[in-house]
VEXRORO-788996 format. One line per 3 residues: number of its first residue (from 1); their letters; for each residue z, y, x of C-alpha. Coordinates in nm, 4 decimals. Example, Ala and Ser with C-alpha at 12.3 -4.5 7.8 and 13.67 -1.06 7.14 Angstrom:
1 = AS = 0.7800,-0.4500,1.2300 | 0.7140,-0.1060,1.3670
// end
This chain:
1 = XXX = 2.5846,-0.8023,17.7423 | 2.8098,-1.0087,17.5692 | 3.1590,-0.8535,17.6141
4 = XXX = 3.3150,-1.1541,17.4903 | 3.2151,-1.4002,17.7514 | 3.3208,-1.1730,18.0323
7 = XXX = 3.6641,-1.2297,18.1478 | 3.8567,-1.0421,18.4039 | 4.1869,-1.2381,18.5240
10 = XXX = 4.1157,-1.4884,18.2774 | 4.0984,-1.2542,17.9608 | 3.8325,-1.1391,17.7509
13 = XXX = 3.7222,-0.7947,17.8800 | 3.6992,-0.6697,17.5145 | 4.1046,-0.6234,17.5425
16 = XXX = 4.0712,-0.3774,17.8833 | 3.7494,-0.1826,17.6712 | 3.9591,-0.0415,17.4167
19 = XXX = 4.1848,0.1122,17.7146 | 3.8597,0.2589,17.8180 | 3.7370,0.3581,17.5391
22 = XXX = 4.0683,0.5755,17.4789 | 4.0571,0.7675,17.7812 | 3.7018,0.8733,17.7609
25 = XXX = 3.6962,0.9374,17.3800 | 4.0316,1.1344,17.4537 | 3.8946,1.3489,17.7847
28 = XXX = 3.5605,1.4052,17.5397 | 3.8075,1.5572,17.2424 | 4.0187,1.7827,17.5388
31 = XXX = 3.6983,1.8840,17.7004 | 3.5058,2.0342,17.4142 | 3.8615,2.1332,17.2237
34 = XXX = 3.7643,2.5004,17.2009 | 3.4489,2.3835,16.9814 | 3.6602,2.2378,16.7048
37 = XXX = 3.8764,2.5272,16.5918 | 4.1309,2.3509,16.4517 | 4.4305,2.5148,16.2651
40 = XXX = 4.7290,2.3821,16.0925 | 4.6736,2.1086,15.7751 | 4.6513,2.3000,15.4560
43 = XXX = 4.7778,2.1492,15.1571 | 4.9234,1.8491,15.3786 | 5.0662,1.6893,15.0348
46 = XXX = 4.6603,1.6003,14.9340 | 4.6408,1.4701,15.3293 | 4.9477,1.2281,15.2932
49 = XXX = 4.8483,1.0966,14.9633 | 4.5101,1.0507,15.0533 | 4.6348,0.8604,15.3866
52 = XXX = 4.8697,0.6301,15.1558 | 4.6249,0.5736,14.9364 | 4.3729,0.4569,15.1510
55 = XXX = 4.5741,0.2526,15.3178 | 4.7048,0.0782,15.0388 | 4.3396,0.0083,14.9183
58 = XXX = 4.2762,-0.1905,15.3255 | 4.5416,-0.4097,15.2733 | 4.5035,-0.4670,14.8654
61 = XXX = 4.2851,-0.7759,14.9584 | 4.5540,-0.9041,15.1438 | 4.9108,-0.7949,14.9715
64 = XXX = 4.7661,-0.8191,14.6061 | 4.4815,-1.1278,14.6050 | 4.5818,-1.3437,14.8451
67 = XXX = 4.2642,-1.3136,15.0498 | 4.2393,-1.4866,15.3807 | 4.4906,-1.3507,15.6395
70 = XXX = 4.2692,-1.1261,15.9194 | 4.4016,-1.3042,16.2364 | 4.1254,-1.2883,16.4869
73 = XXX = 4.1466,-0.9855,16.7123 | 4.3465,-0.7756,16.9840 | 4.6826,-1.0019,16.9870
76 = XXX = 4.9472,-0.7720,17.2521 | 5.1115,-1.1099,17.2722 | 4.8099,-1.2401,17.5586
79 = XXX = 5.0059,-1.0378,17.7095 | 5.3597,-1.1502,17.6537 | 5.4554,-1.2182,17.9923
82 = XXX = 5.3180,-0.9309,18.2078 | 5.5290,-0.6640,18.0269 | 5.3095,-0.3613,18.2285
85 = XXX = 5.0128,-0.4807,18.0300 | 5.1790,-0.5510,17.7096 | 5.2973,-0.2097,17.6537
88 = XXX = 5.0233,-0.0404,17.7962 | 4.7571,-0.2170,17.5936 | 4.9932,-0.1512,17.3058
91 = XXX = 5.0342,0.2452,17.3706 | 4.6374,0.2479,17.4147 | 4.5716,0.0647,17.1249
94 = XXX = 4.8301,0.2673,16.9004 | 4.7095,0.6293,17.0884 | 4.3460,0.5582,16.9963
97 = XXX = 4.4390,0.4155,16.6297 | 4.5823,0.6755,16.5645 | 4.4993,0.9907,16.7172
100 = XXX = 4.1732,0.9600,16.8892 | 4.0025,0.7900,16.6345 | 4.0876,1.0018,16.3314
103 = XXX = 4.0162,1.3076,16.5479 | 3.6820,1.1836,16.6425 | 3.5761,1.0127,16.3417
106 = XXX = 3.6749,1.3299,16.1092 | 3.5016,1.5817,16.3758 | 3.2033,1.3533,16.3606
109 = XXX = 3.1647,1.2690,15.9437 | 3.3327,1.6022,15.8111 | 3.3397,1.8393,16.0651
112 = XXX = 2.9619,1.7925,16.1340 | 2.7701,1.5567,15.9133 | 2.8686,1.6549,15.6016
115 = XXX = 2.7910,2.0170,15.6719 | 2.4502,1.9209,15.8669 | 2.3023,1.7497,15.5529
118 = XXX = 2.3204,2.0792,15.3578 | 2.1838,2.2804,15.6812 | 2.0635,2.2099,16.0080
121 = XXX = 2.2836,2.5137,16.1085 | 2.5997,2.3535,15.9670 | 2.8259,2.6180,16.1652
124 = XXX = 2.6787,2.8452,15.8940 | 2.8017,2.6432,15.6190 | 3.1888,2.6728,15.5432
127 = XXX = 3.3625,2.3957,15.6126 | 3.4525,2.2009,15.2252 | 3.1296,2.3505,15.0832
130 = XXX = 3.0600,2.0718,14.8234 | 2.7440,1.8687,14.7865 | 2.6486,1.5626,14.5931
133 = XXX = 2.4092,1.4160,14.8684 | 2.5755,1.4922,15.1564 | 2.9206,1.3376,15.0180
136 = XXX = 2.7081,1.0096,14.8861 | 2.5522,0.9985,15.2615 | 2.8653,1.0457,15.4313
139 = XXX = 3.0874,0.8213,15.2264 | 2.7982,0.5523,15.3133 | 2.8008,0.6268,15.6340
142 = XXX = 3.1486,0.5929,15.6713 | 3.1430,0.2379,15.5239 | 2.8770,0.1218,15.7135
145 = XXX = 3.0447,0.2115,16.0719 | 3.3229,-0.0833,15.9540 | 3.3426,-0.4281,15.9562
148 = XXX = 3.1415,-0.5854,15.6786 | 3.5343,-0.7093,15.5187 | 3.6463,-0.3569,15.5296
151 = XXX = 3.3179,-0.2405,15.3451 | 3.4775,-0.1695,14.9884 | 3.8449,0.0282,15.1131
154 = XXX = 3.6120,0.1985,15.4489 | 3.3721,0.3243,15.0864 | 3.6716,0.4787,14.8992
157 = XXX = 3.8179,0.6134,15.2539 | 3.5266,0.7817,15.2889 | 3.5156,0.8959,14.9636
160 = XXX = 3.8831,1.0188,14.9360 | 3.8699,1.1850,15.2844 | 3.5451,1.3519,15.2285
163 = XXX = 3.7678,1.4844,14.8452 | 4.0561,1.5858,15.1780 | 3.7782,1.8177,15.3071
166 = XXX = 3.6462,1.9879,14.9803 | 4.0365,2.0189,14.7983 | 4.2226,2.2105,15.1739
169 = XXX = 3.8758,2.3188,15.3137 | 4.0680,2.1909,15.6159 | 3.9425,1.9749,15.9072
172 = XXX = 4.3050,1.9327,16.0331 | 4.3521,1.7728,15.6669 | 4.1127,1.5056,15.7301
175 = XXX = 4.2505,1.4293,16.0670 | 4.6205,1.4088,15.9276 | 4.4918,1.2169,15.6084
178 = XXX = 4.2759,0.9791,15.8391 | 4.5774,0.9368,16.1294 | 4.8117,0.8654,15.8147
181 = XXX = 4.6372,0.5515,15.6690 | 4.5852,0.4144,16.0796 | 4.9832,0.4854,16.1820
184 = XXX = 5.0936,0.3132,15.8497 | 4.7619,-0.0232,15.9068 | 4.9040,-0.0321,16.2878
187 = XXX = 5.2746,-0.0904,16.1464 | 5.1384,-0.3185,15.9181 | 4.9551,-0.5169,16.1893
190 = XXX = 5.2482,-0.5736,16.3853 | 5.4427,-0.6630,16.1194 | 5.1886,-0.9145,15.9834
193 = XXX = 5.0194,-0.9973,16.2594 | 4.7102,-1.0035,16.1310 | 4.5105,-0.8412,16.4216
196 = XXX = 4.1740,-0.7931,16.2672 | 4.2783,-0.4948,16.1241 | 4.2440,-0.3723,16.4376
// end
């Protein structure tokens, strides 16, 4: 199905999935929250610069050569005149930029994948242990789950974030790298209004 063509009160059903999306993602990460083990961010300097600098890299395009201005995506304002909507699509949009997605994505590529490519029983393999294939593979990866525009920063994010995992051996780094670089894109969204960065 086409989520596009469906409209629900005369708008585009693609702006109620995300609110979907975030409540299910988010019950998923409370529900198996015991399996994750997280602790506090170790060496949380490497996470912010990493976050900064990938962020600076997705909007580089933009800011530094001029590119074309990413306009075509979630716009809040739809919603300008039904203030309930407005700020809840907002809040869901910024709760699953930000924390869902970082949590899920970084459980996902470094908490699992990068591990599982070394051993099938990646539990047994401690989390930051270093390997050239699985790091390639993952960085890849990474790229490839983006939009084909975001290809070259969603490559070094991948890269830098996967560097976050072997420098703090810390998934809670990745996460705080990865939530970093989305708070400081959603600011720059709204500010710009450019909302295919969403």
């Amino acid at each position: 199905m086409e989520w596009a063509h469906v409209r629900l009160g005369g708008v585009s059903a693609r702006y109620f999935m995300f609110p979907v999306q975030t409540v299910v993602c988010a019950a998923a990460l409370a529900f198996f929250r015991r399996e994750y083990r997280l602790r506090a961010p170790r060496i949380a300097w490497i996470a912010w610069a990493a976050g900064l600098l990938v962020f600076a890299l997705w909007v580089s395009p933009q800011v530094l050569f001029h590119a074309a201005p990413r306009l075509d995506g979630f716009d809040p304002g739809l919603f300008a005149g039904r203030p309930a909507l407005y700020w809840g699509g907002l809040v869901m949009r910024f709760l699953r930029l930000v924390l869902v997605v970082p949590a899920l994505e970084e459980i996902f590529w470094r908490g699992f994948l990068l591990r599982f490519l070394m051993d099938e029983r990646f539990e047994a393999v401690p989390f930051g242990t270093y390997s050239r294939m699985s790091n390639a593979v993952v960085a890849a990866g990474f790229m490839l789950e983006h939009s084909p525009p975001d290809w070259p920063a969603a490559l070094a994010a991948g890269v830098l974030y996967n560097y976050v995992a072997y420098r703090t051996r810390s998934l809670s780094s990745c996460i705080l790298a990865h939530a970093i670089t989305n708070a400081l894109l959603g600011a720059y969204i709204m500010i710009t209004r450019q909302w295919g960065f969403w």
